[in-house]
Structure formats: structure tokens, C-alpha cells
LUMGUMI-170770 format. One record per residue: z, y, x of N, C-alpha, C, O in turn. Coordinates in pm, whole numbers, plus 50000, padded with zeros to 5 digits. Atoms other than C-alpha are relative to their C-alpha. Layout:
% LUMGUMI-170770
ZYXZYXZYXZYX/...
This chain:
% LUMGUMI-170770
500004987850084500005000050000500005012650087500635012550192/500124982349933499375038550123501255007349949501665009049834/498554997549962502595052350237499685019849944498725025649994/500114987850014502855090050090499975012650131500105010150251/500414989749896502275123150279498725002550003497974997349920/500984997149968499415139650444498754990650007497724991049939/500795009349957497805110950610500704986449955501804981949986/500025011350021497245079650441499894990450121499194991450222/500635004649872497825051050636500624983949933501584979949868/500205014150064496775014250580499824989650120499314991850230/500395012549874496804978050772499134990149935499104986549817/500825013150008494354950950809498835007149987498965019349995/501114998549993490594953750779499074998849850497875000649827/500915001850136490074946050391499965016049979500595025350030/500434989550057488364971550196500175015250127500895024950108/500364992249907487684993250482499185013349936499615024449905/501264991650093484415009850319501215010349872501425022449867/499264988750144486695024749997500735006350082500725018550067/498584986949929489475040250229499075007950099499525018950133/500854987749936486655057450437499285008049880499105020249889/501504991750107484145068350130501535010149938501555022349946/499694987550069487135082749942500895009350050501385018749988/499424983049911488865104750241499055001349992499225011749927/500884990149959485755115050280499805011549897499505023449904/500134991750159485735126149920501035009649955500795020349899/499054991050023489065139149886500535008550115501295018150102/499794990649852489295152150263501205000150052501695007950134/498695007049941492275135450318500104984850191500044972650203/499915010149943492595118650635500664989450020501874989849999/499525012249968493075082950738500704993150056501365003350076/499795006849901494705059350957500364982149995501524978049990/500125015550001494135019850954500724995350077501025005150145/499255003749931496394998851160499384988749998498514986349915/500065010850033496204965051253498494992149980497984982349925/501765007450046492784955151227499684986450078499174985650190/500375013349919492524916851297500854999550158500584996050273/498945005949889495514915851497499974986750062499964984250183/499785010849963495704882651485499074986350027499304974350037/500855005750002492474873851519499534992950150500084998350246/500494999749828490714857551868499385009450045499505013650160/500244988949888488854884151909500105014249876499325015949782/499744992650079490484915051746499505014050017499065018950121/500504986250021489634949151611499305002249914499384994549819/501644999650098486404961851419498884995050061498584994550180/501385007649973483374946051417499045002850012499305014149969/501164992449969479944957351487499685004249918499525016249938/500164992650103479104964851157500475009149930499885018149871/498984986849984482174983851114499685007450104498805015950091/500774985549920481515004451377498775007649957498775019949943/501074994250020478225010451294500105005649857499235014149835/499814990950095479335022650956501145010949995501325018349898/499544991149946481685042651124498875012950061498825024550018/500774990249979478995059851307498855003949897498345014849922/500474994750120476935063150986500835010349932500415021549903/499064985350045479765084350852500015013950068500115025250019/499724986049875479925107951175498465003349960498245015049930/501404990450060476085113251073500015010749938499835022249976/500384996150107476045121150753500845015849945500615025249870/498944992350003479345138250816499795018250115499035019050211/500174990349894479795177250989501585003750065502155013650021/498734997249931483135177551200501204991249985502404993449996/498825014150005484815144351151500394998750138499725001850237/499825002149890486905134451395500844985450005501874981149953/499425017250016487455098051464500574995150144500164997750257/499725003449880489475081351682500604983049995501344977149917/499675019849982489755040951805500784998650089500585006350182/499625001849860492155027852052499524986650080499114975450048/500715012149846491125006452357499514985849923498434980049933/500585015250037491354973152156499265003049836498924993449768/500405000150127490094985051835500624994849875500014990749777/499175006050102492884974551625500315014249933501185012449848/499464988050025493475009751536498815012049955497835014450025/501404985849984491165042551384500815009849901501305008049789/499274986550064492665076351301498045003349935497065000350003/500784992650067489865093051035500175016649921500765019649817/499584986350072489855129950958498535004249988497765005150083/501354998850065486645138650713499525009950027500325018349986/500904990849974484345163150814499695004749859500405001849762/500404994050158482405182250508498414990950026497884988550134/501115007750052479285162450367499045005550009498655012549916/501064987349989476295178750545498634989749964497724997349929/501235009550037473385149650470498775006050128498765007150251/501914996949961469485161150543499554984450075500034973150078/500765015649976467255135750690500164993050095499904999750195/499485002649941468255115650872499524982250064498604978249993/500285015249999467765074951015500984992450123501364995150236/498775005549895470125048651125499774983450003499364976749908/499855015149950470335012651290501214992349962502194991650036/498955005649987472494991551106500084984449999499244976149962/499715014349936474314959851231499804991549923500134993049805/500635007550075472704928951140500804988749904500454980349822/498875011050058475944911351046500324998349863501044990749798/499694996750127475564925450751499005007449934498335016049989/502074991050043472334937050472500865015450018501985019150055/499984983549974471794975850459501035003249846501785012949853/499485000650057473344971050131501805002550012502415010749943/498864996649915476684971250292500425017750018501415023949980/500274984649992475725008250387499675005849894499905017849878/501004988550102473795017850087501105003049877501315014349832/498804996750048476715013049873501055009649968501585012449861/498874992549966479125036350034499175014949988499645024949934/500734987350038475985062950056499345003549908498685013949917/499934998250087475395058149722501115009749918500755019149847/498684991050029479075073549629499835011750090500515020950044/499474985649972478775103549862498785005249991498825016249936/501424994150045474925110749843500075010949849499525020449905/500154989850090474985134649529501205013350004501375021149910/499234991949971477855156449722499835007950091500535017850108/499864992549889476215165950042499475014149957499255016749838/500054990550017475405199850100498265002749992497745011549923/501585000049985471335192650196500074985749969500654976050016/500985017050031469465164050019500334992050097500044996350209/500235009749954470265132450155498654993650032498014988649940/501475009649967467025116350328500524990250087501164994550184/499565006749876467855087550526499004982249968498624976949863/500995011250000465755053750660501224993050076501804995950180/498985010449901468165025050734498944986750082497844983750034/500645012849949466864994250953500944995450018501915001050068/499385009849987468304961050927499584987149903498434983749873/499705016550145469124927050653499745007349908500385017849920/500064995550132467814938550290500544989349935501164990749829/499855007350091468344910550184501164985350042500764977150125/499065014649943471634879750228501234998549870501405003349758/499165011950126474134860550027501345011149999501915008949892/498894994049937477144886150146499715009649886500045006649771/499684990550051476334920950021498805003749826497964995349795/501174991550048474054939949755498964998350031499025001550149/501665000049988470314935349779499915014749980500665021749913/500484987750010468644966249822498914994749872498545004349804/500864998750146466264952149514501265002849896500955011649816/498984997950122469814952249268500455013949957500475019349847/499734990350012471074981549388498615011949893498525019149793/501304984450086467495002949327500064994649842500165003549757/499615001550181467904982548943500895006649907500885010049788/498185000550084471454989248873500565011550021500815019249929/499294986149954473015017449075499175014949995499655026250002/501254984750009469685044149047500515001749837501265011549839/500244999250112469895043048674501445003049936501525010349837/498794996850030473595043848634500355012750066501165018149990/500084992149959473605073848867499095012449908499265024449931/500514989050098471375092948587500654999349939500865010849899/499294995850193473515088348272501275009350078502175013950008/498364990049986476425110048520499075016250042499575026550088/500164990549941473675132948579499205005850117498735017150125/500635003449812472195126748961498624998349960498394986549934/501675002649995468215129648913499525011850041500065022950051/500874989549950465515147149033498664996450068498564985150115/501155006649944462055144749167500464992250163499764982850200/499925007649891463475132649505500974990549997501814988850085/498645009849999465685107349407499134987149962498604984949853/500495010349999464295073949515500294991150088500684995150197/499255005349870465185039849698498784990849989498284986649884/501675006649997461805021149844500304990450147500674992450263/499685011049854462034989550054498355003750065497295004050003/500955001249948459694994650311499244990050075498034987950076/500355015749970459744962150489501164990450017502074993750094/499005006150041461964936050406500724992550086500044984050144/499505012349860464184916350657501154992949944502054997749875/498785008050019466334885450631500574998250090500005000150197/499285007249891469244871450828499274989150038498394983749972/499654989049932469464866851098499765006550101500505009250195/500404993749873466954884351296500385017649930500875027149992/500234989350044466594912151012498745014250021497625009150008/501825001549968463434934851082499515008849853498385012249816/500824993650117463794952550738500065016249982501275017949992/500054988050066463354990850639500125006849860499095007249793/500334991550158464195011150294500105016250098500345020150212/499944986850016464025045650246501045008049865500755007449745/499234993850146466875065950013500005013649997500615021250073/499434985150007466705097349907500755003249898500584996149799/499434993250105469085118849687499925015249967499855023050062/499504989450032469525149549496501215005950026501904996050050/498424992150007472915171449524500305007549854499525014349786/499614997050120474685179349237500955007150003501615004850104/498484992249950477825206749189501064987949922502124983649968/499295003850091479005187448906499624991149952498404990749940/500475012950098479055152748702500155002349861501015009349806/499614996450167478945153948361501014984349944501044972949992/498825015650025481815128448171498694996249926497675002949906/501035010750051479995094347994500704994749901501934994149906/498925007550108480915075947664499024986850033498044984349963/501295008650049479125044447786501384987549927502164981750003/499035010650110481505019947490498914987949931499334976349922/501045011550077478364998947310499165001050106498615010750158/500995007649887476514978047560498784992449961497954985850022/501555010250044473974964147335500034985449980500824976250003/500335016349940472344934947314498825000350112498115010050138/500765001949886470374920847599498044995949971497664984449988/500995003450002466434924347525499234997950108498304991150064/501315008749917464184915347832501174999750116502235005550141/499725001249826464584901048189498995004350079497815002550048/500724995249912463254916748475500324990950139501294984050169/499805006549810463014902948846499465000850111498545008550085/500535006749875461834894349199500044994050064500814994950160/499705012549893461284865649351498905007050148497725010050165/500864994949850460594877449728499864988250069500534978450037/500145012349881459424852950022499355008050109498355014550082/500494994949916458934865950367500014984550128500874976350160/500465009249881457284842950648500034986150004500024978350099/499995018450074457364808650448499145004249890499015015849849/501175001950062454534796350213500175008549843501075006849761/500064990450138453414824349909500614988549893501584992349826/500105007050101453554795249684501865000249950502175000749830/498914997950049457764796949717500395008849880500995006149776/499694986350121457994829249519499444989749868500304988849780/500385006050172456244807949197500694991249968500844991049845/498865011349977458664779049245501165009049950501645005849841/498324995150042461844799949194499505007849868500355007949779/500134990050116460034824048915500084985149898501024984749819/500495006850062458774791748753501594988949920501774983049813/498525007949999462574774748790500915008549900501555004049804/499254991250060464144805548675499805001149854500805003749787/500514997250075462304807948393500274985849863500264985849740/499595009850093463184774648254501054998349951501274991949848/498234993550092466904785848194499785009349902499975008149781/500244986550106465954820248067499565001949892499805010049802/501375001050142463294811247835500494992049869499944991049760/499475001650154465694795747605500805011249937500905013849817/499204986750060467774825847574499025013249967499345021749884/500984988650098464764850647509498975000150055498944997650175/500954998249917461414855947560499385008850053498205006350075/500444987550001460764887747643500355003350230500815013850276/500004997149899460674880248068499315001650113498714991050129/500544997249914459174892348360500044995750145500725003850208/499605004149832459434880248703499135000950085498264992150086/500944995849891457574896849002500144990850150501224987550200/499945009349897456474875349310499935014350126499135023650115/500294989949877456904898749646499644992550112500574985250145/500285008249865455314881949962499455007650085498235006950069/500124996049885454924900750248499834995850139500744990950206/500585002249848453254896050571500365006050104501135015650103/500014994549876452964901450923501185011550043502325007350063/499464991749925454484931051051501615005849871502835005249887/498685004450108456424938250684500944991649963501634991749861/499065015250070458284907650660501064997850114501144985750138/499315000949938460834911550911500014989850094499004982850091/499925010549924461954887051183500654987149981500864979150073/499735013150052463214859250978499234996249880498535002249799/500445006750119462394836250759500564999449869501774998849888/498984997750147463784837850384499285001049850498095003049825/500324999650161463674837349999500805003149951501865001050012/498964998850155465604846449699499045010449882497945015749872/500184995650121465754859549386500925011949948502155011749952/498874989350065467114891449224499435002449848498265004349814/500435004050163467144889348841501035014349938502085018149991/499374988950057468144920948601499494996749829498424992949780/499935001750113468844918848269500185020049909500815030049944/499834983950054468414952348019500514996149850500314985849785/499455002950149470234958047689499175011049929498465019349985/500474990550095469134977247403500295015049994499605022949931/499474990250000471125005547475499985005150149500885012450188/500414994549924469515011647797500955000150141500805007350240/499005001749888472624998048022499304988750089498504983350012/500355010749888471494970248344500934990850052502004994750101/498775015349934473404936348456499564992550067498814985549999/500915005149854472054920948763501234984950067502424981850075/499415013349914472394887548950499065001050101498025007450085/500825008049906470994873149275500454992050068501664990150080/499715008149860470634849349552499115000350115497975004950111/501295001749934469054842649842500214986850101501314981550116/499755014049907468474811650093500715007450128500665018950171/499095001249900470894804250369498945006550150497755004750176/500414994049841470134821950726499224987950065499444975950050/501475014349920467044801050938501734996850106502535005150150/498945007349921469824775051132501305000249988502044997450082/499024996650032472654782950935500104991149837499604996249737/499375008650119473884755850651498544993449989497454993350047/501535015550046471704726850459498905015349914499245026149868/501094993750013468384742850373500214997249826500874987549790/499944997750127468084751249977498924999249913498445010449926/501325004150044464914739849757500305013049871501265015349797/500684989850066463314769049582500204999349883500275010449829/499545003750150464114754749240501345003549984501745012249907/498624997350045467954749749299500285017549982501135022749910/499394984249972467834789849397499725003649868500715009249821/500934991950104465714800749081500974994349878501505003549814/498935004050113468054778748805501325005950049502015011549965/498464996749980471464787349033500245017349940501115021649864/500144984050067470414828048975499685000549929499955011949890/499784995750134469444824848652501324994949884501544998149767/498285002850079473224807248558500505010250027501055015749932/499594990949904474174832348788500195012649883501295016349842/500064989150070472964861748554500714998349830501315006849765/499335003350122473984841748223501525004450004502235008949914/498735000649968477034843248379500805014749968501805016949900/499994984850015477174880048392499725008049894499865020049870/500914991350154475504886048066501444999749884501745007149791/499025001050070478694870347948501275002649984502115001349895/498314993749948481574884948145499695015749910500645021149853/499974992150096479834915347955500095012950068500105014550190/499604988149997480404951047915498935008550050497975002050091/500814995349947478384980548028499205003750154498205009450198/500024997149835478534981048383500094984950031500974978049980/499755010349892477874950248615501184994750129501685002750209/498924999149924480364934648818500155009650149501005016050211/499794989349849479134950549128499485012750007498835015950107/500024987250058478754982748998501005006649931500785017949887/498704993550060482454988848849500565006550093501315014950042/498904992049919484135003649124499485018050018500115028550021/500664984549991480895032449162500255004949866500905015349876/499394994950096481505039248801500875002449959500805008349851/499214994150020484825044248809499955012450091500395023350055/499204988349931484865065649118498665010949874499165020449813/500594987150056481965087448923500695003749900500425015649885/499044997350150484305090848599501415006650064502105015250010/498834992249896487025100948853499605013250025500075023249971/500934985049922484855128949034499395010649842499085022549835/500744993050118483525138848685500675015549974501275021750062/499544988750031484485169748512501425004349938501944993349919/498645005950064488085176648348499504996149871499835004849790/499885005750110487055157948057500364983549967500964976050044/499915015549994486985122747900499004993150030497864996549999/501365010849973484875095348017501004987349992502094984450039/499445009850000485125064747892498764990150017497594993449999/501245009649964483175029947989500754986549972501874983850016/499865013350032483324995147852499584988650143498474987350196/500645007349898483794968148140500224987949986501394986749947/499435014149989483934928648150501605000050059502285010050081/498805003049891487054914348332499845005650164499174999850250/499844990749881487534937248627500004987050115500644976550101/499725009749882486804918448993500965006750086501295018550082/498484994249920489774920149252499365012250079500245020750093/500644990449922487544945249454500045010249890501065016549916/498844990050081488244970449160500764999849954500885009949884/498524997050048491484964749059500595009050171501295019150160/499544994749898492124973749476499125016849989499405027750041/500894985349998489605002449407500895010049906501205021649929/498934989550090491875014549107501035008850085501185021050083/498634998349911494915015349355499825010950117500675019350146/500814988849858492835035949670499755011649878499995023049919/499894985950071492345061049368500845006349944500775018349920/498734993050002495525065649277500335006650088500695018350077/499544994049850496235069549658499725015649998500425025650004/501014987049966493455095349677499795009849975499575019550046/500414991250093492885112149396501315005949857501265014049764/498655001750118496415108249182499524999849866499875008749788/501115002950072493955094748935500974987849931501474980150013/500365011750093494865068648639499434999049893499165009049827/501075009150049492905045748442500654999849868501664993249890/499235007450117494335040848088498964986549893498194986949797/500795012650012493065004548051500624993049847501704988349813/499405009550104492934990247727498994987449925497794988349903/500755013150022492024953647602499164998149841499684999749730/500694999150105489014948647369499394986849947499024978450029/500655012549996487614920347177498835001749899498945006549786/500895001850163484724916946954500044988649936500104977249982/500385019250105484344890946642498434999950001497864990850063/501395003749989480994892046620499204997850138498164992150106/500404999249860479804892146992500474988250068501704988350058/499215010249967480734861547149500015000750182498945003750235/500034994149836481644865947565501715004150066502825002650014/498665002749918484414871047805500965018349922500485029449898/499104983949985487354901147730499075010750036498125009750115/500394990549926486374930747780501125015050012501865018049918/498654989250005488804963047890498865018850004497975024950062/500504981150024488055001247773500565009250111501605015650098/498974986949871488865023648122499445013649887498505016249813/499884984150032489775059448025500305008450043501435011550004/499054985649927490425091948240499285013849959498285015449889/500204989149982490305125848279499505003650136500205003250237/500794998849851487645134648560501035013150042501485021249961/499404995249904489585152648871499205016049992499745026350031/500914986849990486775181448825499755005950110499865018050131/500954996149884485115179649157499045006150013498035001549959/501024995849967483065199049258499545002150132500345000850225/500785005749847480555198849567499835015750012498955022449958/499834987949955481625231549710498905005250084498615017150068/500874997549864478895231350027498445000449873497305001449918/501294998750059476285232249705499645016150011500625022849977/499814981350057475485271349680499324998649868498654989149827/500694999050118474375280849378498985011149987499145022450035/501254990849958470855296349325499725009549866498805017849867/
């Protein structure tokens, strides 16, 4: 737990990413302890680091500090200067990892976010950069965040674990969020998807659409599934497949699943079928935990309902995953922010719990915006 005072200060190495994104947000600095003390080889990890130095980018006058073994990092937030920018990140982990965290501060800097990451788009660990551009672009308009430059474009795709891939993200800046009533989630009319394959035979991608499709197609028919196969120089330095599947409701909300095959020399090899039926249980799965927001998309919708304006925003979510219930707790820390969570059921709707969050947005505003 985060000990009161000035400087927050936390041990161990979980949830790392939330205790950096939201000093950065509330301009409170940090201090982590302990990081894999007890590990063989302790400290932060390359990918941590390297999203450490993604922060000092994006950031104007942070000042970070590690000691010798890396068990240790003092954080004090700079102000959110963006512009264009491009960064190398560690392969241990997709860009997703990153895109995440610059998803939450992207509509605060002071100049348009432009930035080109290289690395993993695509692995079993984080976010796909195909889910995110589904799920997180579109939920980022109903608070508000659009504009002609607001776009996320894989440029060439890379798997673990040579990686080899490129997107492109840009954002708008915003002063202000507007609050959201998203409460009715619809029902679920079409499926959308992509089955990608880079540097193994085109014919995979029709195998997993064709697999997928034999789950889905009893639950509705109204689906789509795009084959992506990329060559030569686009297709990164591994070999790989999966599937990223999105589901849309009537009421214009998104609920996303994926998978993808195991790293070239890393576990038993995975037949193109099991992937295409496992991600479309995968998404059933999700269709049924419910609510308006996707599981891996609750924590950015709370912090935007946080940051919002002083009003109400309220949002219907399935059963909360442990990664936001700890996200609730870092916003208390942060923001002296609560949630007034209450339990909902429908009779007619048949599907998992679902809980009504409710606050009063903090009424942030993105000071470094000027106004024209």
C-alpha cells in the first residue's frame, strides 16, 4: 500500500506501468523499492527500463533516478510535452505494453503526440496493437479525444521473438474530458476480426478464420474476418499467427479477444484450428462476463471518468479483473478518487454480474494546452 505524504512510495515490481502513468498525471512523485529483491538476477528489466526511457521522452523535466543494482527508482514527473517523436522498444515485451500507458497520457500533452514505436505487435502477454486500434480508439471518442490526426496504423508487423514490427500513433490534445453515461451495453450484432500470418504459409490465415467461424456462426451471422499476410521486408523477423476477434453491440460499445501462436522454439507448436476455436471461446467468454467496457479496457476507463470533468460519469462493467481492482487503489493513492461500486443484475439478459462504477471526475485539466 502507498504510505501517505508527498512522495508515494511502493515495493516490488507489480503494476509498475499504473504508478508511473498516474504520477505522471497527478505530478506527484514516486519511489519503488525493492524491485525483485529476491530474484537471481534483480532489479528492472529491459523492458522496464525502456519504458522508463519512453517516459523521459515524452516527458519535459523528469527526473529519474536508479541505484547501482536497480532494485530501486526515485520518479519525479516532468510536464507532458509529446510532438513527434520514435522509440525502440524491448522485445520482451509487444509495443502494446507501451501503447497502453501512451494511450492514458496522449490526449494531455501539450503538442500532438506523434510517435513510431519498433518492436513485438503482436504475443500472448500484452495487448495487440490490432485490439487496442478496435477497442481503446473508439472508447477514447465517447470522452471526447478525436480529431483528424488521431490514428493507430501497424506498419509492419513483428512477432516474438525476433520482433521486426512498426505502428504509428498519433493523438489529439484535449483541455478537458467530457463525463459518459455508458449503462446499456446492447446486444451484440456483428463480429469483426483478423487473422494475421507473417512468414508461414498464406493459407494459415483461412484455417483459423475458417475454425473461428465454426463457433461464431452459431451465435450470429452477421461476421467478418480479415486475412492479413504480409511479406518480405513487412513481416518482421519471426515467424507467427493469431487471431484478434472484436465483437460490436448495438449501442455502439466494442469487446475484444485474441491469441496468438507460441514464440518460434518456445513451447509445443499450436495447429491453426485449435487457435481460431480457442479465440473464438475466448471472445464468447467475454461477450458474457459483459458490460460496456472490455476486460482490458476497464482500468483506461476508469482513469478517463477520474480525469473527467466535476461531474458524473457512470459505466457499466462485467466482474472487475485484479489489475483494476489494484488500479482502483493507485487512484485513491493519486487522485483521492472513489468509485461508488454498485452490484447489478439483469432478468432478461442472461451473463456474468455486472457492477455500476460511479464518480465525480477530479476536473483535470491539461494546463500546457493554450487556448486559441
Amino acid at each position: 500500500m502507498a504510505s501517505q505524504g508527498h512522495c508515494l512510495r511502493y515495493e516490488g515490481c507489480n503494476f509498475f506501468r499504473q504508478r508511473l502513468v498516474l504520477a505522471t498525471l497527478s505530478g506527484r512523485p514516486v519511489k519503488i523499492l525493492k524491485i525483485r529483491v529476491k530474484d537471481e538476477s534483480p532489479g528492472i528489466r529491459d523492458f522496464e527500463a525502456s519504458f522508463i526511457r519512453l517516459m523521459d521522452k515524452i516527458t519535459n523535466g523528469s527526473r529519474i533516478e536508479i541505484n547501482e543494482t536497480g532494485t530501486s527508482l526515485y520518479y519525479q514527473p516532468g510536464l507532458l510535452f509529446g510532438g513527434t517523436l520514435d522509440h525502440d522498444c524491448s522485445v520482451q515485451r509487444s509495443i502494446g505494453y507501451y501503447l497502453e500507458s501512451l494511450i492514458c497520457l496522449a490526449p494531455f500533452m501539450k503538442h500532438p503526440l506523434r510517435i513510431t514505436l519498433r518492436g513485438v505487435t503482436n504475443d500472448q502477454i500484452d495487448p495487440s496493437v490490432d485490439t487496442l486500434k478496435a477497442t481503446a480508439i473508439p472508447l477514447l471518442k465517447k470522452f471526447g479525444i478525436d480529431g483528424e490526426y488521431f490514428e493507430l496504423k501497424i506498419v509492419k508487423r513483428g512477432m516474438p521473438p525476433g520482433g521486426g514490427g512498426e505502428i504509428f500513433f498519433s493523438c489529439p490534445v484535449r483541455k478537458v474530458l467530457r463525463p459518459v453515461q455508458m449503462t446499456d451495453p446492447g446486444k451484440i450484432k456483428r463480429i469483426r476480426g483478423v487473422a494475421y500470418s507473417v512468414r508461414v504459409s498464406p493459407q494459415i490465415g483461412n484455417r483459423i478464420v475458417e475454425s473461428a467461424r465454426s463457433i461464431l456462426n452459431n451465435f450470429l451471422p452477421d461476421i467478418y474476418i480479415y486475412t492479413d499476410h504480409l511479406k518480405g521486408a513487412n513481416s518482421g523477423k519471426s515467424p507467427g499467427f493469431g487471431l484478434s476477434l472484436v465483437a460490436e453491440t448495438t449501442e455502439g460499445y466494442v469487446i475484444s479477444a485474441e491469441l496468438a501462436s507460441n514464440p518460434q522454439g518456445q513451447g509445443a507448436a499450436i495447429l491453426p484450428e485449435d487457435l481460431g476455436k480457442n479465440c473464438a471461446k475466448l471472445l464468447l467468454e467475454e461477450i458474457y462476463r459483459g458490460g460496456c467496457v472490455d476486460s482490458i479496457n476497464q482500468s483506461l476507463t476508469l482513469l478517463l471518468m477520474t480525469l473527467g470533468q466535476q461531474d458524473v460519469s457512470k459505466v457499466l462493467l462485467g466482474p472487475l479483473s485484479p489489475y483494476t481492482i489494484e488500479f482502483l487503489r493507485h487512484l485513491r493513492s493519486f487522485f483521492q478518487i472513489m468509485f461508488k461500486i454498485e452490484s447489478k443484475t439483469f432478468e432478461e439478459r442472461k451473463g456474468a454480474d455486472k457492477v455500476l462504477m460511479t464518480c465525480v471526475g477530479v476536473g483535470f485539466s491539461n494546463l500546457s494546452k493554450t487556448i486559441k
